[in-house]
C-alpha positions as CSV (number, residue, x, y, z in Angstrom):
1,X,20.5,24.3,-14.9
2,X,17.8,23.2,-12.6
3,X,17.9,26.1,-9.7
4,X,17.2,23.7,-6.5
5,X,17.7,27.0,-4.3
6,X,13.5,27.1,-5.2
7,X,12.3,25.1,-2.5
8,X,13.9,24.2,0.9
9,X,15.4,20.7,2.1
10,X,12.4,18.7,3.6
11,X,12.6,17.2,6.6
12,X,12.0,13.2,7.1
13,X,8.5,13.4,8.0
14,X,7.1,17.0,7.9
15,X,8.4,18.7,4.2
16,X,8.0,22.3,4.2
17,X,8.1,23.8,1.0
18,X,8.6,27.2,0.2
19,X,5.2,28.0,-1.7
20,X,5.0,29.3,-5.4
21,X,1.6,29.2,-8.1
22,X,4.0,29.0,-10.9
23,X,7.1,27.2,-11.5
24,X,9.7,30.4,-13.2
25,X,10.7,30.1,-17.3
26,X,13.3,30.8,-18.7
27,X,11.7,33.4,-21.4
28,X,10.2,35.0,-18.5
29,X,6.8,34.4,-19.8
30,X,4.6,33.4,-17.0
31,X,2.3,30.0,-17.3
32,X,-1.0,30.4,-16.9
33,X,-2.1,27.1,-16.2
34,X,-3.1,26.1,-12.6
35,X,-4.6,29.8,-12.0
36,X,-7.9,31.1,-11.2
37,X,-9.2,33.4,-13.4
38,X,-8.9,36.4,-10.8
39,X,-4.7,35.5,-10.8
40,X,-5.2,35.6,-14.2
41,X,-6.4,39.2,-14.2
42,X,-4.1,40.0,-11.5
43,X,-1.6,39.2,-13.7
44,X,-2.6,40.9,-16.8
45,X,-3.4,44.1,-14.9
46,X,0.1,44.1,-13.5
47,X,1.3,43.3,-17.5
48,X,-0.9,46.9,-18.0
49,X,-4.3,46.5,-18.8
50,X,-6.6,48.2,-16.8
51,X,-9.1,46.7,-14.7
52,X,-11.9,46.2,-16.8
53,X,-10.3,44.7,-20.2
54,X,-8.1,42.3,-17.5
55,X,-10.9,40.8,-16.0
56,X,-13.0,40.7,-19.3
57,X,-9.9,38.9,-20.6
58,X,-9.2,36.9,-17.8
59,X,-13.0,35.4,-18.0
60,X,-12.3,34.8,-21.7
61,X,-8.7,32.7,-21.6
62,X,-9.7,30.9,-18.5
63,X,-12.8,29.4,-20.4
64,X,-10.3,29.2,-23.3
65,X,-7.6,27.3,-21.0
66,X,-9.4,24.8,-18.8
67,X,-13.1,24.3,-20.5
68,X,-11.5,24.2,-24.0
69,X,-7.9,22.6,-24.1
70,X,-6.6,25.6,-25.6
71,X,-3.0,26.3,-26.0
72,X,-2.0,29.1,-28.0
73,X,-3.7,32.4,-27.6
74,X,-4.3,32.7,-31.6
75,X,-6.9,30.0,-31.3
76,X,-8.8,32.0,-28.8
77,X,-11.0,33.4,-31.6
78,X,-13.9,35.6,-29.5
79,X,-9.9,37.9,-28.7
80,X,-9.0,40.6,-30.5
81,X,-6.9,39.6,-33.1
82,X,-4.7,42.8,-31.9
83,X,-5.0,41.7,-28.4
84,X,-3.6,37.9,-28.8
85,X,0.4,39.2,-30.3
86,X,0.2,41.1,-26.1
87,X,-0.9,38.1,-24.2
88,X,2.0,35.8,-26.1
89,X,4.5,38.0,-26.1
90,X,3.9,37.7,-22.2
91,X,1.9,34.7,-21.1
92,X,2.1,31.4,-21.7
93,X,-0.1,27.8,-21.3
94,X,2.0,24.6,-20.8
95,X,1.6,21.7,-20.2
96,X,4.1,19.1,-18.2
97,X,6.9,17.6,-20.9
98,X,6.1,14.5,-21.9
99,X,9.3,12.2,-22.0
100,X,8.3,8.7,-21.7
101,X,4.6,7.3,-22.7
102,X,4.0,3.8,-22.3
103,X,1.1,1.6,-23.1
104,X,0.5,-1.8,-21.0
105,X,-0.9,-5.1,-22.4
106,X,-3.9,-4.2,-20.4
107,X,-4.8,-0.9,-21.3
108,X,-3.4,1.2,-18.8
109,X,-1.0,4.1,-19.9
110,X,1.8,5.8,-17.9
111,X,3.6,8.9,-18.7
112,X,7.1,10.2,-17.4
113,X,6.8,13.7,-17.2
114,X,9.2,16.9,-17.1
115,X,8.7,20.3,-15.6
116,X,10.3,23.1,-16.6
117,X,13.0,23.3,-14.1
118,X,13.9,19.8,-15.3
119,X,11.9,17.7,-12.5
120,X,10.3,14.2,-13.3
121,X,7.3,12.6,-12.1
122,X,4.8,10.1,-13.3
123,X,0.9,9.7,-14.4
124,X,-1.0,6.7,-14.9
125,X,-4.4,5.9,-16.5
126,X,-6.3,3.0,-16.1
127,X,-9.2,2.1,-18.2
128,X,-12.2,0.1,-17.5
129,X,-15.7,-0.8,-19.1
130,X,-17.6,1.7,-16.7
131,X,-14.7,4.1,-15.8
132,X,-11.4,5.7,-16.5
133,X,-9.0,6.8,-14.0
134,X,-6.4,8.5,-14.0
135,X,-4.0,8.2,-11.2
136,X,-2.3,11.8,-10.2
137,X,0.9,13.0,-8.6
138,X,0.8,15.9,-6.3
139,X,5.0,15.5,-5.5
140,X,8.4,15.1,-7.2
141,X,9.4,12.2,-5.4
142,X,8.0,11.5,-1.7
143,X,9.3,11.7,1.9
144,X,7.2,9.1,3.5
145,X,9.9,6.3,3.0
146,X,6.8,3.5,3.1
147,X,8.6,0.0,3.0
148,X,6.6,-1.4,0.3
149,X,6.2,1.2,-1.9
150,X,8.7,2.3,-4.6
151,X,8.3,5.7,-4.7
152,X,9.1,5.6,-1.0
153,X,12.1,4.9,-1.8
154,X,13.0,8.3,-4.1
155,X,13.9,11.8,-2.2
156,X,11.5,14.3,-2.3
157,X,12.6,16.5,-4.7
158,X,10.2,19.4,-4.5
159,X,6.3,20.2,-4.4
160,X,4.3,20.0,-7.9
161,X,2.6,23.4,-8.4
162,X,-0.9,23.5,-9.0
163,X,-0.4,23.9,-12.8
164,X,1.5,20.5,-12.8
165,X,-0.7,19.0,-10.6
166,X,-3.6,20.2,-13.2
167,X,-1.6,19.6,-15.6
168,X,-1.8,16.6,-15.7
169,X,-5.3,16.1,-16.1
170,X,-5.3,18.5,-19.0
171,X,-2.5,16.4,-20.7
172,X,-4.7,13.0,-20.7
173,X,-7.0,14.5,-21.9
174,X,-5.1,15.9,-25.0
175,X,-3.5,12.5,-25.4
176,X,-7.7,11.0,-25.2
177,X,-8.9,13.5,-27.5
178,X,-11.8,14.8,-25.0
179,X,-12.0,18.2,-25.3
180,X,-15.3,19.9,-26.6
181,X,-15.9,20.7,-29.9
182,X,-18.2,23.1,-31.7
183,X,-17.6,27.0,-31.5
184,X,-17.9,30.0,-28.9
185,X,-21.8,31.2,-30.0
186,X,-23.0,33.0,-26.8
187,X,-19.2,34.1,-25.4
188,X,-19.0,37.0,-27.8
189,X,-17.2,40.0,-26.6
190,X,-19.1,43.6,-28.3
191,X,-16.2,45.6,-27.8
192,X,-14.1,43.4,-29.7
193,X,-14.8,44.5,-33.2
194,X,-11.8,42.1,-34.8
195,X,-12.3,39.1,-33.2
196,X,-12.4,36.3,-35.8
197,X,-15.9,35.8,-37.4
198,X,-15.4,31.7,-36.8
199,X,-16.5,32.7,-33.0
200,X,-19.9,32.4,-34.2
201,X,-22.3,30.1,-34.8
202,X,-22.5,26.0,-34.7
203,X,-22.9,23.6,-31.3
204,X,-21.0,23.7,-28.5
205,X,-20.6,20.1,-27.1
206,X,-18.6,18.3,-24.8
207,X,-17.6,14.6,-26.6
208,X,-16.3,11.1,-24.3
209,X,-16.1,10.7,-21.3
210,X,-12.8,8.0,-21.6
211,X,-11.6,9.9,-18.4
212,X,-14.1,10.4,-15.7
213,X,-12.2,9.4,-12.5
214,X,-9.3,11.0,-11.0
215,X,-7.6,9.5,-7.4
216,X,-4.4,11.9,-6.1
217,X,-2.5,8.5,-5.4
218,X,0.7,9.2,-7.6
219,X,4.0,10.0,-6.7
220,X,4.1,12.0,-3.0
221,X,1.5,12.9,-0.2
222,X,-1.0,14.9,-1.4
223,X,-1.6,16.3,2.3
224,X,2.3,17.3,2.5
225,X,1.4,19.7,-0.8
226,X,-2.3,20.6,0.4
227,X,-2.6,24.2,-0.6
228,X,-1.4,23.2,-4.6
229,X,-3.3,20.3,-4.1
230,X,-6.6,22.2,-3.3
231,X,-6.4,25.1,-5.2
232,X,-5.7,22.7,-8.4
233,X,-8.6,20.1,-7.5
234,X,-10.8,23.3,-7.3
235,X,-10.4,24.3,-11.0
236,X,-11.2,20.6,-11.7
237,X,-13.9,20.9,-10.0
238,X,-14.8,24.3,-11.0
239,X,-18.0,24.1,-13.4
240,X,-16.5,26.5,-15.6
241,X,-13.6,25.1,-16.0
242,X,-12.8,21.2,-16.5
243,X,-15.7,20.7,-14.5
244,X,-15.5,17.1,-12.9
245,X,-17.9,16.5,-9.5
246,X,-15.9,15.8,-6.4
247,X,-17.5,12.6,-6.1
248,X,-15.5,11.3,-8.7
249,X,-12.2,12.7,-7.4
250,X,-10.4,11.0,-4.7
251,X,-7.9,12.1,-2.1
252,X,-5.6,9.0,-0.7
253,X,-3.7,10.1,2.3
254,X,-1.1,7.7,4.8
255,X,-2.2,9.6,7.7
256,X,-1.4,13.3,7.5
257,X,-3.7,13.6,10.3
258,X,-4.0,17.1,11.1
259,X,-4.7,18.4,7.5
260,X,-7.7,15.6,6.7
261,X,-10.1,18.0,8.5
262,X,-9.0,20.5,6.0
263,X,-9.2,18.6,3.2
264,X,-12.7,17.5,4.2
265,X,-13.9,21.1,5.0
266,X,-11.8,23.0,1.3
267,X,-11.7,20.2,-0.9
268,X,-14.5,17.9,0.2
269,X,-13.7,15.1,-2.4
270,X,-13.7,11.2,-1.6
271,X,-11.2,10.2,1.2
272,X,-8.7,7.1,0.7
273,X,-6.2,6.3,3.3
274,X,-3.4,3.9,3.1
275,X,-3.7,1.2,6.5
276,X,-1.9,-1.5,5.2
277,X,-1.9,-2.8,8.9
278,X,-3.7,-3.0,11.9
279,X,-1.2,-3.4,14.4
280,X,1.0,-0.7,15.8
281,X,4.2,-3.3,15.2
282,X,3.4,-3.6,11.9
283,X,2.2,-0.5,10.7
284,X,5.1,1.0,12.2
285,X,7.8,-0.9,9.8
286,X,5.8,-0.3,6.9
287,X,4.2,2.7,7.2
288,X,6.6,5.1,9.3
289,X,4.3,7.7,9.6
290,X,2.3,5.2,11.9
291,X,4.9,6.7,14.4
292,X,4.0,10.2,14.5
293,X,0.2,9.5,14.0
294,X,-0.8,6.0,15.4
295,X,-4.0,3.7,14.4
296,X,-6.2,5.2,17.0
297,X,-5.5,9.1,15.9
298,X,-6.0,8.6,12.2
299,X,-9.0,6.0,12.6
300,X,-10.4,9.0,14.8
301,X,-9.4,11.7,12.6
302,X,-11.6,9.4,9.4
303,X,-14.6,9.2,11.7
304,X,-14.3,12.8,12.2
305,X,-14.2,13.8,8.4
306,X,-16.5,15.8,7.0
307,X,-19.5,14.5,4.9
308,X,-18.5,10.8,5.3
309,X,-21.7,8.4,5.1
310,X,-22.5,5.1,4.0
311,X,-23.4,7.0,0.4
312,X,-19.5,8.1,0.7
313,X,-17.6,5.7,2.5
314,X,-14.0,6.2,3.1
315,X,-12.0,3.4,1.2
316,X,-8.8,1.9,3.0
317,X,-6.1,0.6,1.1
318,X,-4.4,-2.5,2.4
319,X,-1.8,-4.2,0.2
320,X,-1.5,-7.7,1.1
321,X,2.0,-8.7,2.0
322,X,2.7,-12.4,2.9
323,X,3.5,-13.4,6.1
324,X,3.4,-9.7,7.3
325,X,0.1,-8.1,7.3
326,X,-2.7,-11.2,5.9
327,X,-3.4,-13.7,8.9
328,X,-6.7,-14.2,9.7
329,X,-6.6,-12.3,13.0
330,X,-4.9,-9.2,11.1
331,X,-8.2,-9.6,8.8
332,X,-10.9,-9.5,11.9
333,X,-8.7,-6.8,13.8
334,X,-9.1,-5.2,11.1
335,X,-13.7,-5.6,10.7
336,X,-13.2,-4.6,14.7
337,X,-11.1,-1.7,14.0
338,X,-13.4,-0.1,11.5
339,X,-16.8,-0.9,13.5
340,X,-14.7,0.2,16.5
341,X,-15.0,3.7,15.4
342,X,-18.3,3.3,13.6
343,X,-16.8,3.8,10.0
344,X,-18.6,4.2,6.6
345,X,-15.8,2.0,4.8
346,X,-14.2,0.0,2.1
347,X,-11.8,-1.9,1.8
348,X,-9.3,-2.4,-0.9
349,X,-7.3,-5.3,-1.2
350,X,-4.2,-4.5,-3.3
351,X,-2.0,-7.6,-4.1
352,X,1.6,-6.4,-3.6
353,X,3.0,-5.4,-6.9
354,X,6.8,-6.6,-6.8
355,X,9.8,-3.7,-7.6
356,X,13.7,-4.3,-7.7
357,X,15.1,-4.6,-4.4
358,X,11.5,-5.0,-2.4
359,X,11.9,-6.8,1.1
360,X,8.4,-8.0,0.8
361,X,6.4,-10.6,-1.2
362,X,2.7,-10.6,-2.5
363,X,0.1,-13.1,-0.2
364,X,-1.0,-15.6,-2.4
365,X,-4.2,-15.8,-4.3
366,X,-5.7,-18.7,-1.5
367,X,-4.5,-15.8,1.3
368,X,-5.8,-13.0,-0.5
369,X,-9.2,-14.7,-0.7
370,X,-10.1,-15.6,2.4
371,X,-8.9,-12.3,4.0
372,X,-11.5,-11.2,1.9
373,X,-13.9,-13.6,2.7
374,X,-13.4,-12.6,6.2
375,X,-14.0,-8.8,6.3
376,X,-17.0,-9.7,3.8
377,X,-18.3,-11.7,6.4
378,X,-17.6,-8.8,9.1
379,X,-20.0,-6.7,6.9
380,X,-17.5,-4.7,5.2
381,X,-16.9,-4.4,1.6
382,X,-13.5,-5.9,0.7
383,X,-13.0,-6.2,-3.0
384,X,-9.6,-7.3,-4.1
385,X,-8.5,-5.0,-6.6
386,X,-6.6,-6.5,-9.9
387,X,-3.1,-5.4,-10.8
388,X,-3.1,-3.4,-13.4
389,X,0.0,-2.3,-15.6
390,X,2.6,-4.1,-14.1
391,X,4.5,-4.7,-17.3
392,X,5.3,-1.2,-17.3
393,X,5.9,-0.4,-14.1
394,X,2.7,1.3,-13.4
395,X,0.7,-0.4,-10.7
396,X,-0.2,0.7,-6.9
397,X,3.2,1.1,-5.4
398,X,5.7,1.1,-8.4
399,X,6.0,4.5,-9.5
400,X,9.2,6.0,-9.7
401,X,10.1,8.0,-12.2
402,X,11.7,5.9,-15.3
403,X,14.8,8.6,-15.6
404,X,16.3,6.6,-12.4
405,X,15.4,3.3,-13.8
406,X,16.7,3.6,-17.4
407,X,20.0,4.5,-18.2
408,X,21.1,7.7,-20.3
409,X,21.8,6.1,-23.4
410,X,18.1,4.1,-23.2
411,X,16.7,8.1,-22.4
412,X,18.7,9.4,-25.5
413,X,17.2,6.1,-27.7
414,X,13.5,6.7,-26.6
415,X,13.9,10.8,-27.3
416,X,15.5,9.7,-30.9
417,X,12.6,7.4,-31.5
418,X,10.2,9.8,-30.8
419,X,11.7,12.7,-33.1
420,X,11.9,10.1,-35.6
421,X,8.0,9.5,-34.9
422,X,7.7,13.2,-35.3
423,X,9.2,13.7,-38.9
């Protein structure tokens, strides 16, 4: 039974969370993922290894765990054969449960997935002919309630840890097949006389790059979650690790203003922030948290954050609703609003993707086009972005998880399917 006694209620605007590394299992093995290697030896040294052989092994299954794709401790050939039984017997590496995985006419791919306390959230990847992206979750649900946005319309449930939130990235790229090949020649450990011989010798290489993008724009606020958020973007980042630069990793915020210095100064990856209005009226209905931090306080709070410049513009996300948000004065409010406060920006135009029950409908293509047409001519970048996976539910603003969409029996035909698939 899911213990929900974990984590406290959140409020409607301002969740707070009471903080854990590592969602508890059953077995009472611990999960290593979304740990730094010096938790790791903190760990093992509190399991009885003194502090020597815990950080020497620390160094060794963290390589193992993030820079390999590395599961199971008995792979982890440079370990004492005698030493991997210990670390099983008491450790574990997970990854999320996959219970959904679904493929879109266009490429993209989304996966419902379950923690171990029997949350579920989503992740999408969306391929293109220079990039791949894969779109992240940082919450179980979200408490931002934004009118056109589906997953707005779900509780929050709970903070993802940062081992779900990393998670994530390791289990695309299982699923894409991208971690290095070759053997551990140069990460030999002398004292460990019967480690595997296979340790040595051959290349070590690091094949694809299918996934090379990664934007915290799932399910929930990333800035509601910042600490799991940040100390899991860190071992992406983290050159020893999965190693991804933090100009290819973006951070999309609705305007948790007072953490966005933060996340500039600890994180320091690209900024995105959903606008989605220029007007405080408007911005108001769709974007509630408009009424705790207005226009002027967030527009301020994106010319204040750190290492913005025209080489790392901040990129605004504007769905395009009809009749609501797409007039031609909403579109040069907008160019005033952004030279205004003398922003390095982008624009993205997102054409509303439609959900059950949504009290809006998208602008039309004509609309679209000349607000873009409009801000172009202001002299900012306004691309409109093309929906992708909307046949499976997986474009900007229709996650939610498919457990609440599909009904148990449809759940219980899917999980049949894919035992069948598995012999």
């Amino acid at each position: 039974m899911t213990d929900t006694n974990l984590i406290s209620r959140p409020g409607l605007i301002d969740p707070v969370p009471v903080p854990r590394d590592v969602t508890p299992r059953e077995d009472g093995r611990v999960d290593l993922l979304g740990l730094t290697r010096s938790r790791i030896g903190e760990l093992f040294e509190t399991a009885g290894l003194d502090a020597k052989a815990a950080k020497l092994r620390s160094r060794q299954v963290f390589h193992w765990l993030y820079h390999r794709g590395v599961t199971d401790f008995e792979a982890m050939t440079d370990i004492a054969k005698t030493m991997r039984p210990w670390l099983t017997e008491r450790f574990v590496i997970g990854r999320p449960e996959v219970v959904l995985a679904q493929h879109s006419e266009d490429g993209t791919r989304k996966w419902l997935l379950r923690t171990t306390d029997n949350h579920e959230f989503e992740m999408v990847f969306i391929p293109d002919e220079t990039r791949g992206t894969l779109c992240v979750s940082s919450q179980v649900g979200c408490t931002l309630n934004c009118r056109f946005c589906h997953t707005g319309t779900m509780r929050l449930v709970r903070n993802l840890t940062p081992g779900e939130i990393v998670g994530q990235v390791m289990l695309a790229r299982d699923a894409l097949g991208e971690w290095p090949k070759g053997s551990m020649a140069g990460f030999r450990d002398n004292d460990d006389e019967d480690r595997d011989d296979e340790a040595e010798g051959g290349n070590y290489t690091s094949d694809g790059r299918l996934l090379t993008n990664i934007v915290m724009m799932g399910m929930g606020e990333p800035l509601y979650n910042f600490d799991n958020v940040r100390d899991a973007l860190k071992l992406v980042m983290d050159g020893d690790g999965l190693a991804l630069s933090k100009r290819r990793i973006t951070l999309s915020t609705s305007g948790v203003v007072p953490m966005m210095a933060r996340a500039g100064e600890e994180i320091g990856v690209n900024l995105a922030v959903s606008l989605h209005a220029v007007t405080k009226e408007v911005r108001d209905e769709i974007v509630p948290i408009n009424r705790k931090y207005g226009l002027e306080e967030l527009l301020a709070a994106c010319a204040a954050y750190p290492r913005a410049s025209n080489a790392r513009r901040i990129t605004f996300e504007y769905v395009m609703l009809k009749d609501k948000n797409d007039s031609d004065d909403d579109a040069r409010e907008l160019v005033r609003l952004l030279k205004h406060y003398k922003l390095p920006a982008k624009v993205n135009l997102i054409p509303f993707n439609p959900w059950p029950g949504a009290g809006y409908e998208c602008s039309s293509p004509e609309r679209i086009r000349r607000f873009s047409e409009i801000v172009f001519a202001g002299g900012i970048s306004a691309p409109i972005r093309t929906p992708r996976g909307r046949d499976i539910d997986a474009a900007c603003g229709q996650l939610k998880t498919a457990a609440q969409k599909m009904s148990r029996a449809d759940l219980d035909r899917l999980a049949d399917e894919k035992q069948a698939a598995l012999g």
